[in-house]
C-alpha positions as CSV (number, residue, x, y, z in Angstrom):
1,X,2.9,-30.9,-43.0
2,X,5.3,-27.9,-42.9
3,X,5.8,-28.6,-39.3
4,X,7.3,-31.9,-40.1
5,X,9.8,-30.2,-42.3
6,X,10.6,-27.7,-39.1
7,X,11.6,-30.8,-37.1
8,X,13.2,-32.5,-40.1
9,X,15.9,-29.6,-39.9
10,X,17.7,-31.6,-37.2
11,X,18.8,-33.6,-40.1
12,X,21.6,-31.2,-41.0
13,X,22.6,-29.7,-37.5
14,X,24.0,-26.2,-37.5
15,X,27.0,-26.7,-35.2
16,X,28.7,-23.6,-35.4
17,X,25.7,-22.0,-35.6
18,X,23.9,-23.6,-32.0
19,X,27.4,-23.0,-31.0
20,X,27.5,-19.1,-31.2
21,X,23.9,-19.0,-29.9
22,X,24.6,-20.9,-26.9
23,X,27.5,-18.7,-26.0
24,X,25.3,-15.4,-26.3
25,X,21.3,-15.6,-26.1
26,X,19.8,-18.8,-26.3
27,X,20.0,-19.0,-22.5
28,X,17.7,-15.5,-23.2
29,X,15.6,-16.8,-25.8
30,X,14.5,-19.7,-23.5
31,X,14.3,-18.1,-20.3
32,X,12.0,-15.1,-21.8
33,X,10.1,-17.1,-23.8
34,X,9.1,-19.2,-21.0
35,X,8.7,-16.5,-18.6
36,X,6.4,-14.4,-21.1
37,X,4.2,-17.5,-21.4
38,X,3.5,-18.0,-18.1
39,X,3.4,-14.7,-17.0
40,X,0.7,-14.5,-19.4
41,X,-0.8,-17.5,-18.5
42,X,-1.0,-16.4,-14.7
43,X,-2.3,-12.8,-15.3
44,X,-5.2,-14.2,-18.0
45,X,-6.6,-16.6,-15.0
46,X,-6.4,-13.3,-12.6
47,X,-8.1,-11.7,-14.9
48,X,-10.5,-13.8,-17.0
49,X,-12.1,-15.8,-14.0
50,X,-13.4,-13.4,-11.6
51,X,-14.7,-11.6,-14.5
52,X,-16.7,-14.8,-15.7
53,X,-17.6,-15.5,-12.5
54,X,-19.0,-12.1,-11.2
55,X,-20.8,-11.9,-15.1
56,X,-22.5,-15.3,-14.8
57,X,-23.2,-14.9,-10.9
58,X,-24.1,-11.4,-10.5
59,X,-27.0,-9.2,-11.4
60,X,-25.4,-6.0,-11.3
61,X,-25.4,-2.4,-12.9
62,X,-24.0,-2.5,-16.6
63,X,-24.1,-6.3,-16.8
64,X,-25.9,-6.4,-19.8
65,X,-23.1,-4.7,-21.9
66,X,-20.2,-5.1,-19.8
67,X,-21.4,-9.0,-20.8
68,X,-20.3,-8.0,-24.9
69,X,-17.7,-5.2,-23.7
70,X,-15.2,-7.7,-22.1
71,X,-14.9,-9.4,-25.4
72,X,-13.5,-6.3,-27.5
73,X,-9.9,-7.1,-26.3
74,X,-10.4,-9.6,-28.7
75,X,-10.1,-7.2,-31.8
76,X,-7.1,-5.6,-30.6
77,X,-3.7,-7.1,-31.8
78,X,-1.2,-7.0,-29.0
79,X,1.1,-5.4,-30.8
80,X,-1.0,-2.1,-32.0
81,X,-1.8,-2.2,-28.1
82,X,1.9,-2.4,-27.4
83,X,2.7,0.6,-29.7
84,X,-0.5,2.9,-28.1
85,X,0.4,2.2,-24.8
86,X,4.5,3.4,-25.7
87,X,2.7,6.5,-26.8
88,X,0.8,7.4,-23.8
89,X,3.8,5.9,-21.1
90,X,6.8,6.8,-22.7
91,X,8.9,9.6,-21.6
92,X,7.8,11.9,-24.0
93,X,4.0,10.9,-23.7
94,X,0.9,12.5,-22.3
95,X,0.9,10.9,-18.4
96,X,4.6,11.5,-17.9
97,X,4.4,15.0,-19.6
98,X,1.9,16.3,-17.9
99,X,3.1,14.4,-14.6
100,X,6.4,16.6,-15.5
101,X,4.3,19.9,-15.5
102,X,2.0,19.3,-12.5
103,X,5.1,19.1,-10.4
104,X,7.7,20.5,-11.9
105,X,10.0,17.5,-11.8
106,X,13.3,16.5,-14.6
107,X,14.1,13.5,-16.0
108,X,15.9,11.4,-13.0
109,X,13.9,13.2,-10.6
110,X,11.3,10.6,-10.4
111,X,10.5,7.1,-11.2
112,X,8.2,5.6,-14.3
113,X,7.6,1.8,-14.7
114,X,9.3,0.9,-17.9
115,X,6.7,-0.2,-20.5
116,X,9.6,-1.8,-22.8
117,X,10.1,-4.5,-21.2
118,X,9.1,-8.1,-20.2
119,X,6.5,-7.6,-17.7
120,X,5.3,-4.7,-20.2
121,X,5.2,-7.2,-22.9
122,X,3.5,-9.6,-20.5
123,X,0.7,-7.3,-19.7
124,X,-0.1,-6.1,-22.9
125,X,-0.6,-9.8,-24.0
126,X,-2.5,-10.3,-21.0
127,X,-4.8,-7.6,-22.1
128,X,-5.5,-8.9,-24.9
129,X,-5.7,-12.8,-24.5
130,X,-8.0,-12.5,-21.1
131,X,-10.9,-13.4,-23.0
132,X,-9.6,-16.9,-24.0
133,X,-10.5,-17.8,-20.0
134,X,-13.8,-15.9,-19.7
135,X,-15.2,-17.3,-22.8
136,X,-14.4,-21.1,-21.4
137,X,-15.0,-20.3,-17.6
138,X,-18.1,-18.5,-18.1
139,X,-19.5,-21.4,-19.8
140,X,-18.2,-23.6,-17.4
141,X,-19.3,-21.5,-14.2
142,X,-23.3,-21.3,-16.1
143,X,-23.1,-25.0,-16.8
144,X,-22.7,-25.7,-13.0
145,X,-26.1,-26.6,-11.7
146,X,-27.2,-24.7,-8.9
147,X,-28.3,-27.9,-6.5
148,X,-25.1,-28.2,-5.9
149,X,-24.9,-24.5,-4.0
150,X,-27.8,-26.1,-2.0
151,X,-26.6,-28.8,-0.9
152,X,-23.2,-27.2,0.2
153,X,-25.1,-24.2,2.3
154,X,-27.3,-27.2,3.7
155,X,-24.0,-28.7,5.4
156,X,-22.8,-25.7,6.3
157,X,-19.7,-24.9,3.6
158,X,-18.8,-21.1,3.8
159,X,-19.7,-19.5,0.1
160,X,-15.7,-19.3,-0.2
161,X,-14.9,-22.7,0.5
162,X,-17.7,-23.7,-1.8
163,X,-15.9,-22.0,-4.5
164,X,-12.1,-23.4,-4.0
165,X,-13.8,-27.0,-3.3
166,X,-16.9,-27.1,-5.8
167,X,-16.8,-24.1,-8.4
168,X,-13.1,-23.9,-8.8
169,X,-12.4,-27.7,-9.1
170,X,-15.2,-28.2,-11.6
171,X,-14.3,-25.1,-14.0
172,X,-10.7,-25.9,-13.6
173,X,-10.4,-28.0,-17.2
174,X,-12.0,-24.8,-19.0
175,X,-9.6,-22.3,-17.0
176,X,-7.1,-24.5,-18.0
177,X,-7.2,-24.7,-21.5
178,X,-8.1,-21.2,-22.0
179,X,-4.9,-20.4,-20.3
180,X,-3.2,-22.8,-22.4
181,X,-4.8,-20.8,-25.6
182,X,-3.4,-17.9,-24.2
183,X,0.6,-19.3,-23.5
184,X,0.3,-20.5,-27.4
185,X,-0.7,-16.9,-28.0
186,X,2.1,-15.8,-26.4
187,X,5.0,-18.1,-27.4
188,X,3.8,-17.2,-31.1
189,X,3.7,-13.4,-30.6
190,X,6.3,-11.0,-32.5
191,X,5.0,-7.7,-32.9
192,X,5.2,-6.9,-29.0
193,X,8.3,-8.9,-28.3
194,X,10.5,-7.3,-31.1
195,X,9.1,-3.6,-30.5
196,X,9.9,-4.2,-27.1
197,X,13.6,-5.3,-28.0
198,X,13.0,-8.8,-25.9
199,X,15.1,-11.6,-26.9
200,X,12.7,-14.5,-27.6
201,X,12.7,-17.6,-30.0
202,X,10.6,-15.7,-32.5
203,X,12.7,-12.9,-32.4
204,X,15.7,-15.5,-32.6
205,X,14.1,-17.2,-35.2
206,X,14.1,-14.1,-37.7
207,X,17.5,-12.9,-36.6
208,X,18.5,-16.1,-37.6
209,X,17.5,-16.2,-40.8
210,X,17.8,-12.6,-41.6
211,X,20.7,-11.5,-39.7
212,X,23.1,-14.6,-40.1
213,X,21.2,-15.5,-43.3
214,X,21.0,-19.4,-42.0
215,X,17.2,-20.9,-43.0
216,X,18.2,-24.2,-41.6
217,X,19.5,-22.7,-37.9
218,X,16.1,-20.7,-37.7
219,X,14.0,-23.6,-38.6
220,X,15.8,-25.6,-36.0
221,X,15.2,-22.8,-33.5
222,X,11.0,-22.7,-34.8
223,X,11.2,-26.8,-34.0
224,X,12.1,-26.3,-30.5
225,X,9.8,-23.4,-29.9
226,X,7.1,-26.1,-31.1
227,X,8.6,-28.5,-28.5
228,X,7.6,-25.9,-26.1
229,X,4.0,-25.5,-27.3
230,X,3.5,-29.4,-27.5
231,X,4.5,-29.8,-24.1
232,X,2.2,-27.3,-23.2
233,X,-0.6,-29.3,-24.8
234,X,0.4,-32.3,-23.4
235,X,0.8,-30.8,-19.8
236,X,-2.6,-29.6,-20.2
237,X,-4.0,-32.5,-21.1
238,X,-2.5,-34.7,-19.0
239,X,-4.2,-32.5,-15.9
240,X,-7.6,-33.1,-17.1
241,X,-6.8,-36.8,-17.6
242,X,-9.1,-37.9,-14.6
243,X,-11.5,-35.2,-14.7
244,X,-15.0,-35.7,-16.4
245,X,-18.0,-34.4,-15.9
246,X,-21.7,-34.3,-16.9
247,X,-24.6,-32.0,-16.7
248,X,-26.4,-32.6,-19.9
249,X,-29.2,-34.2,-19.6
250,X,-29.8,-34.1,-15.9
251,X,-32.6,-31.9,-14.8
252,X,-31.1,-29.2,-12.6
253,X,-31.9,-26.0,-11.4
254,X,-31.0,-23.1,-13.7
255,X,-28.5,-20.6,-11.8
256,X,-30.0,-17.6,-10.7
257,X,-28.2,-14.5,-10.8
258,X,-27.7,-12.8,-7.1
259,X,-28.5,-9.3,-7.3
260,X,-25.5,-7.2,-5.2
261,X,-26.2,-4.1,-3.0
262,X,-25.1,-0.7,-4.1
263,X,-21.6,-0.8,-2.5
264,X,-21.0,-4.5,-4.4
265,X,-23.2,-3.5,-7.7
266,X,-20.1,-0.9,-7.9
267,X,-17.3,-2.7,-7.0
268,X,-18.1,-5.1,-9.1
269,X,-19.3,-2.8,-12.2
270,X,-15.2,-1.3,-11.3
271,X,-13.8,-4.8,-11.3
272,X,-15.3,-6.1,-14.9
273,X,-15.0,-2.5,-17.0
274,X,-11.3,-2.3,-16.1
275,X,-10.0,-4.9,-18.4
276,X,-12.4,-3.1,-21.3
277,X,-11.2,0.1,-20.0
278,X,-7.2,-1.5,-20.4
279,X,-7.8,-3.8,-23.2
280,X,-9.4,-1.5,-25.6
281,X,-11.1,1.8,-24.3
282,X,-7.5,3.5,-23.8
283,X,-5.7,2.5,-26.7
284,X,-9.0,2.7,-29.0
285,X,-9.4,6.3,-28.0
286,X,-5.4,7.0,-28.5
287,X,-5.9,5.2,-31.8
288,X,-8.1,7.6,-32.7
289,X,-6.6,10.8,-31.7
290,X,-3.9,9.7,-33.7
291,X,-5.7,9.0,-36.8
292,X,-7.7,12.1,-36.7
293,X,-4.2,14.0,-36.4
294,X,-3.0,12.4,-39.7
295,X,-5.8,11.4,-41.5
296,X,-5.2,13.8,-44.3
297,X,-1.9,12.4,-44.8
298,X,-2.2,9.1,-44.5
299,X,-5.2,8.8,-46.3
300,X,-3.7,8.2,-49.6
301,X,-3.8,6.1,-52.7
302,X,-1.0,3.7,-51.0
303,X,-3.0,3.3,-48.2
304,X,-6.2,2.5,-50.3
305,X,-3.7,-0.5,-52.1
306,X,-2.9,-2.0,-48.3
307,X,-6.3,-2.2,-47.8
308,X,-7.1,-3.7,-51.0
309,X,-4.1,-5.9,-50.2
310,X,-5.4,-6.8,-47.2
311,X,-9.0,-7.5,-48.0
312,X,-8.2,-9.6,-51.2
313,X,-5.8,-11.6,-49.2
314,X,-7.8,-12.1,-46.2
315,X,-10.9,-13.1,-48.4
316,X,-9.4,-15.6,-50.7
317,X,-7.6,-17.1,-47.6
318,X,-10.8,-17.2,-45.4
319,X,-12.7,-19.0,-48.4
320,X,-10.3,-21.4,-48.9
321,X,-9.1,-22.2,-45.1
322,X,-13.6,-22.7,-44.9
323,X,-14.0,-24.9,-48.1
324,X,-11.3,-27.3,-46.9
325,X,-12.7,-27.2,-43.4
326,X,-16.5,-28.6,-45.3
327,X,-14.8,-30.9,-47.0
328,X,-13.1,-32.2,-43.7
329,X,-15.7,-32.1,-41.7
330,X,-18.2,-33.7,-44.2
331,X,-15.6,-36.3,-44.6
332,X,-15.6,-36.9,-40.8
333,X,-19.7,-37.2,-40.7
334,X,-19.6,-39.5,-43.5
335,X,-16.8,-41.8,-42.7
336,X,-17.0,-42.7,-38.3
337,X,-13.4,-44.5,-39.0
338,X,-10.5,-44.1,-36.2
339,X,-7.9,-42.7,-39.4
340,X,-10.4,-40.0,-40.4
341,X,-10.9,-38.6,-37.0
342,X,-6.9,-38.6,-36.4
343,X,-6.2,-37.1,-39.8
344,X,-8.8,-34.4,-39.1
345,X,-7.2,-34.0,-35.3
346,X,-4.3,-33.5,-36.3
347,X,-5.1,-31.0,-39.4
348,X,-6.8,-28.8,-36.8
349,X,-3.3,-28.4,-34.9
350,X,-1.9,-26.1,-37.2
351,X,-3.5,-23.4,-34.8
352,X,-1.8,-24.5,-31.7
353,X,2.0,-23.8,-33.9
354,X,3.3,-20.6,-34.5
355,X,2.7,-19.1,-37.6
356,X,6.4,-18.2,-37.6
357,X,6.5,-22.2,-37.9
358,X,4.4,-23.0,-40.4
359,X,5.9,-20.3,-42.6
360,X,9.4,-21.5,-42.4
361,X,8.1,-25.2,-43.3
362,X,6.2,-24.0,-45.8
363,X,9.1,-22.0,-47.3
364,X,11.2,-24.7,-47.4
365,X,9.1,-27.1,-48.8
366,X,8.5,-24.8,-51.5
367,X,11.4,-23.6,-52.0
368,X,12.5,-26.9,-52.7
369,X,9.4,-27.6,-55.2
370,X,10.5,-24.3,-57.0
371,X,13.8,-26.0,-57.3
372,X,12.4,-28.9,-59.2
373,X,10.3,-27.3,-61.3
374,X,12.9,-24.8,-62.5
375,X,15.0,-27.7,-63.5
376,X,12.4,-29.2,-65.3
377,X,11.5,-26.4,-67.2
378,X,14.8,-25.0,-67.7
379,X,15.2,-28.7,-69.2
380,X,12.5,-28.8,-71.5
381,X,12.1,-25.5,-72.3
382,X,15.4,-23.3,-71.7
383,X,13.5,-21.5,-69.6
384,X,13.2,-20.3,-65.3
385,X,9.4,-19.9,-64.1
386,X,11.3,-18.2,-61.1
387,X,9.2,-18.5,-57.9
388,X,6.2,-19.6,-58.6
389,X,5.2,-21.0,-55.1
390,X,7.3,-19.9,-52.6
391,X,7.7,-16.6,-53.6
392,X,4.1,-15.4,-54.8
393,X,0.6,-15.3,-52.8
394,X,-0.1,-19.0,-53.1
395,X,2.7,-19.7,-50.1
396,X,0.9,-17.2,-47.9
397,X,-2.8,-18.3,-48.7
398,X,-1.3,-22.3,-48.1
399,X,-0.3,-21.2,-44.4
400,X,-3.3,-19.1,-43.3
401,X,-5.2,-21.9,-44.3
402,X,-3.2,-24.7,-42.3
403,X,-2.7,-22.0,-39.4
404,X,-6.3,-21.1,-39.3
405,X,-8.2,-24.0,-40.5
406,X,-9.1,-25.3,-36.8
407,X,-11.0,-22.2,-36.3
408,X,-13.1,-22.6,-39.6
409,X,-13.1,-26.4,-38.5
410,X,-14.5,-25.5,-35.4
411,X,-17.6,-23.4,-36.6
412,X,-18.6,-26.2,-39.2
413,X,-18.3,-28.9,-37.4
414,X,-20.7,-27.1,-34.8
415,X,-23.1,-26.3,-37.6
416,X,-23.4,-30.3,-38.9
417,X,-23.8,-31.5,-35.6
418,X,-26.5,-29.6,-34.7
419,X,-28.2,-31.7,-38.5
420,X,-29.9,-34.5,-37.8
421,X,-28.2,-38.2,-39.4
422,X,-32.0,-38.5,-40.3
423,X,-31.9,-35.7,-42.9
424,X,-29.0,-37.3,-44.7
425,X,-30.8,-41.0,-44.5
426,X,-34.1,-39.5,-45.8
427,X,-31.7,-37.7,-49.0
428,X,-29.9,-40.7,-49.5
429,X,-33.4,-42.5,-49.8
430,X,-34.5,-39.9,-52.6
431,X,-31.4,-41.1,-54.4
432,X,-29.1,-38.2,-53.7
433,X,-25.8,-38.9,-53.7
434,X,-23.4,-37.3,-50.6
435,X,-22.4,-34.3,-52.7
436,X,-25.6,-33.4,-53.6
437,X,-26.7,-33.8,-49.9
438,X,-23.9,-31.4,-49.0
439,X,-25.1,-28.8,-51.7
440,X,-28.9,-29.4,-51.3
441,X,-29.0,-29.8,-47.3
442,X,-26.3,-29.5,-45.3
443,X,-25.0,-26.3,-46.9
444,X,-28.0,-24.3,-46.8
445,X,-28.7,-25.2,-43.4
446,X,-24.8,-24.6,-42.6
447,X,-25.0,-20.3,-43.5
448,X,-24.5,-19.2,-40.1
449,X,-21.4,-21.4,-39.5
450,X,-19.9,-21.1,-42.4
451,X,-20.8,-16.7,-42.5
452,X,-19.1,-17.2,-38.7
453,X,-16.0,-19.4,-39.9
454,X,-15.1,-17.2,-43.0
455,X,-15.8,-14.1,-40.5
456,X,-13.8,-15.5,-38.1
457,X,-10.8,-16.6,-40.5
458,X,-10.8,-12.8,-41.8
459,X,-10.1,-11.0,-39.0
460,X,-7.3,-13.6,-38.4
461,X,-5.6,-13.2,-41.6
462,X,-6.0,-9.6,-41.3
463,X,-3.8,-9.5,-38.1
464,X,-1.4,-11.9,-38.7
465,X,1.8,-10.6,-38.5
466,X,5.1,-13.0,-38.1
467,X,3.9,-15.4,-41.6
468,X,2.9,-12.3,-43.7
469,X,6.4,-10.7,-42.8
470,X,8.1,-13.8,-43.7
471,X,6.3,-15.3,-46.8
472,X,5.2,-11.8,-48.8
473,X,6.1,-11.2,-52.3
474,X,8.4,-8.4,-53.1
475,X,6.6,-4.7,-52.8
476,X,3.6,-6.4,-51.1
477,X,2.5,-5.0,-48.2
478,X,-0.5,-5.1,-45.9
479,X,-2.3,-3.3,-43.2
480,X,-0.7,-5.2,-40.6
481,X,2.7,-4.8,-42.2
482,X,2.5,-1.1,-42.5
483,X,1.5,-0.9,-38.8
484,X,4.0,-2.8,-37.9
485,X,7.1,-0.9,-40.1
486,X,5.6,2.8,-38.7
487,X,5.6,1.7,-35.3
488,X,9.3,0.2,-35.3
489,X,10.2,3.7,-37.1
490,X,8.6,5.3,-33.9
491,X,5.8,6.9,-36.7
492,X,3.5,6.1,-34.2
493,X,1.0,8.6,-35.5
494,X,1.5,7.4,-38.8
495,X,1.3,3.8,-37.6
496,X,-2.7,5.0,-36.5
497,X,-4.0,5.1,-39.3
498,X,-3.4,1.2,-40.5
499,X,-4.2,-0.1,-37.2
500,X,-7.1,1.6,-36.6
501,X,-8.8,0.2,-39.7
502,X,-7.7,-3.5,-38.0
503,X,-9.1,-2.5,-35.0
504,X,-12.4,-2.1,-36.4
505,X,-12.9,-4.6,-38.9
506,X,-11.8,-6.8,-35.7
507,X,-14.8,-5.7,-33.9
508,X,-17.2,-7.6,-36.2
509,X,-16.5,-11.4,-35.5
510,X,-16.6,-9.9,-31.2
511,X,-20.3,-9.3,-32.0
512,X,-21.6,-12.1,-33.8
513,X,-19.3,-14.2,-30.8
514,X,-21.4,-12.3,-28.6
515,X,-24.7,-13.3,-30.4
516,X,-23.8,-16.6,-30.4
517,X,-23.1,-16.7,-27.0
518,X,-26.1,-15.3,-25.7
519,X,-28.5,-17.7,-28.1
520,X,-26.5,-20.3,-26.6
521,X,-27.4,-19.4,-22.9
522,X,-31.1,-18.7,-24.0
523,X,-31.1,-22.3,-25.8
C-alpha cells in the first residue's frame, strides 16, 4: 500500500532537513493543521445538526426542497468556493466597493474581516463539509422512535432536556463520525489552504518537495499528517466504544413531523436556507456572472481538451476504482473468513488518507519500479522505456482508485446485501459457477449501485486536486487544474469558466443521493 511506503520514509531520516523545518514552520504546519481541523469539525456540528434536526422534526414551509437543497454544498469544491468568496470580499470586490460608495469611506477608514486567512479557510471548508453531519444525524434523529418522546413528556422531562439527555446522546455516534469525515476533509485540503497562503502540512509537503526538491523529507512530513488522521479515527472510535444501539426490528412509532406556527415556520425556513444560501447560492451565482463575462474567451479549443481530459480520466478511473470494488465485495460474500474482511477493511481506508499521501507513495514506488525496468531493458535491449508508470496516466488512475475505492465499496456492498444468499444457493444448484452468478444475477440486479458508485467516483476524480497536481504527465492538464492555476494568478474570471463546469457536473451524484435518501425513508 503506498501508504506503507509514506511511513517507510523514516528509514532514511532527513536530519538537516527536519532540522531547518523545526527552526522555521513546523511549529506552523502543526498548529494550523490542527486548528483548521477542528475548527472545521466544530462549525460542521453547529451547522449540520440543527439543520437535520429541524428537517426530520419539522413540518415547515420549503421543507420539501430545502430537504435536497442543503445537500448542493456537496458539489462545490472548497477551493472554487474559496476563490468566489475572494472575489465578492476582497478589497476590490462588490460588498466592499459598493460599501466604499454608499459612505464615502478610504481604505483605513473602516474595518473588513479578512477572508485570507485561517478562520476564512475554516469557514469556507465548513461550508462545504456540513453535509457530512446532516446526512448521518438526520438518519440518526428519523431512526429514533418516537415512544421514547412519550415516555419522557409522561415524567415530566422539558423538550430541551429531552434533547441533551435522549436525542443528543443517541445521535451522538453519527454526529461524531460525520464530524470526523469532515476533519479528514480538512487535514487533506490544498486548494483553500495554499490560495489562502496558510502554512499547513499539505502545503509543507509540496514545498518540500518542490521548493527544497527533497521527496523523502515531504513523504516524511505526508506520514505524520497520516498519524494525525489515524488518531482521529481512533479517537473516534474509541468514543463509540460502549455505545450500541437498536431499533430495527422493534415495532415503534413512526416520528411524526410537528408542524410550527408562522413565526417558527420562518425562522426555521431562515435557519436551514442559510447554509444553501452560503454553501452554494452566492458563489454559484458569482460563478456565473463570471462565466457569462468570459465565456467567449474562454470557450476555446483548450478548454474543450481539459474537458476531454477531465472526462476520460474521471471515466476510466471511476470504472476501474468500481470493477475492483465488485470483485472485493463479491469476494467478501463468498468467502465469511476473518482475513477477507480485514483485507477488504483495510483496502477501504485509502479514503480516510490524503490524497497528497497516496500520491507520494505511489510515486515512489513507481518511481522505483521505473528504475528496474529501465535497467532491464537498457540490459537487454540498449534501450530506456523512460517513465512508463510513474510518469504517465496509469499512476494517477492507480491512486484515484485506492483513494476512492471505499466510496465505490460502499455502494456495492449496499447493493449485494440487499440479494438474498438464497438466490446464489438456488444458481449454484442450476450448476452455475460464482462468476457466472456474478454476471447472470448479482450484476443485473446490482445497476443502481454500481450507476451510483461509478457516479459517485466521477465527480470525485473530477475535483481532486492535491494527487492530479502531483502525479500528472507533462502538458496534462484538467478542469480542476486550470481552476486552480487561474485562481492563484488572481484570473478569477478566467478561473469561472473551469469551475463552473465542476460545479455542475457535481450536482448530479447530490440528486440521485437525494433519491436515495428519500426511498430510504419511504422503505
Amino acid at each position: 500500500m503506498p501508504t506503507g511506503l509514506v511511513f517507510a520514509s523514516f528509514i532514511y531520516p532527513q536530519f538537516d532537513v527536519w532540522q531547518h523545518l523545526f527552526n522555521t514552520v513546523l511549529s506552523d504546519y502543526v498548529f494550523n493543521s490542527l486548528c483548521l481541523a477542528f475548527g472545521v469539525g466544530a462549525l460542521v456540528i453547529l451547522i449540520g445538526t440543527p439543520l437535520a434536526w429541524c428537517i426530520s422534526r419539522y413540518d415547515f414551509v420549503g421543507r420539501k426542497y430545502l430537504q435536497w437543497l442543503v445537500l448542493l454544498p456537496m458539489s462545490m469544491p472548497a477551493y472554487i468556493v474559496a476563490y468566489t468568496y475572494t472575489g465578492i470580499l476582497d478589497f476590490a470586490g462588490p460588498l466592499q466597493t459598493w460599501l466604499r460608495s454608499q459612505f464615502d469611506w478610504k481604505y483605513g477608514d473602516y474595518y473588513f474581516p479578512e477572508i485570507r486567512s485561517l478562520g476564512g479557510a475554516t469557514l469556507m471548508l465548513a461550508l462545504v463539509l456540513y453535509p457530512y453531519v446532516y446526512l448521518l444525524a438526520r438518519t440518526a434523529f428519523i431512526d429514533q422512535p418516537r415512544n421514547l418522546e412519550e415516555t419522557a413528556k409522561s415524567l415530566g422531562i422539558s423538550s430541551l432536556r429531552y434533547w441533551f439527555k435522549v436525542v443528543f446522546p443517541l445521535a451522538r455516534p453519527a454526529i461524531l463520525m460525520g464530524m470526523a469525515l469532515a476533519m479528514m476533509e480538512a487535514f487533506a485540503d490544498y486548494g483553500t489552504v495554499q490560495y489562502f497562503g496558510i502554512s499547513t502540512f499539505t502545503t509543507g509537503i509540496f514545498r518540500t518537495w518542490f521548493g527544497l526538491n527533497n521527496g523523502m523529507a515531504a513523504a516524511q512530513l505526508a506520514a505524520v499528517l497520516t498519524g494525525f488522521v489515524i488518531l482521529l479515527l481512533f479517537v473516534e472510535h474509541f468514543s463509540r466504544r460502549k455505545t450500541s444501539y437498536y431499533f430495527q426490528g422493534q415495532v415503534t412509532k413512526t416520528n411524526q413531523r410537528k408542524r410550527l406556527n408562522k413565526g417558527a415556520n420562518i425562522l426555521v425556513f431562515i435557519l436551514c436556507f442559510t447554509p444553501v444560501l452560503l454553501g452554494f447560492l452566492l458563489p454559484f451565482m458569482q460563478l456565473m456572472s463570471w462565466a457569462v463575462d468570459t465565456f467567449q474567451e474562454q470557450f476555446t479549443q483548450g478548454f474543450l481538451v481539459l474537458v476531454w481530459n477531465s472526462f476520460y480520466l474521471a471515466s476510466i478511473a471511476s470504472i476501474s476504482a468500481v470493477s475492483i470494488a465488485l470483485l472485493f465485495a463479491y469476494g467478501k460474500r463468498l468467502n465469511h473468513s476473518k482475513l477477507i474482511q480485514v483485507l477488504v477493511g483495510m483496502v477501504s481506508l485509502g479514503y480516510a488518507v490524503p490524497g497528497t499521501v497516496i500520491a507520494i507513495g505511489a510515486l515512489i514506488s513507481l518511481s522505483w519500479l521505473d528504475l528496474r525496468l529501465n535497467e532491464v531493458t537498457e540490459g537487454l535491449y540498449n534501450t530506456s522505456v523512460g517513465l512508463v508508470l510513474s510518469g504517465s496516466l496509469f499512476s494517477l488512475i492507480l491512486v484515484y482508485s485506492s483513494r476512492f475505492l471505499a466510496v465505490a465499496l460502499h455502494n456495492v456492498e449496499t447493493g449485494l446485501a440487499r440479494i438474498k444468499p438464497s438466490m446464489d444457493d438456488a444458481a449454484r444448484s442450476l450448476g452455475y459457477k460464482p462468476i457466472h452468478i456474478l454476471k447472470a444475477v448479482h450484476i443485473p440486479l446490482l445497476k443502481t449501485s454500481v450507476l451510483s458508485a461509478l457516479l459517485l467516483v466521477f465527480v470525485d476524480v473530477l475535483k481532486e486536486l492535491p494527487a492530479t497536481l502531483i502525479l500528472r504527465p507533462f502538458n496534462f492538464n484538467t478542469l480542476s487544474i486550470k481552476t486552480f492555476e487561474l485562481a492563484s494568478d488572481e484570473r478569477l474570471s478566467d478561473a469561472a469558466l473551469p469551475a463552473l463546469s465542476i460545479v455542475l457536473v457535481g450536482i448530479l451524484p447530490v440528486v440521485l443521493l437525494t433519491k436515495i435518501m428519500d426511498r430510504a425513508v419511504h422503505e
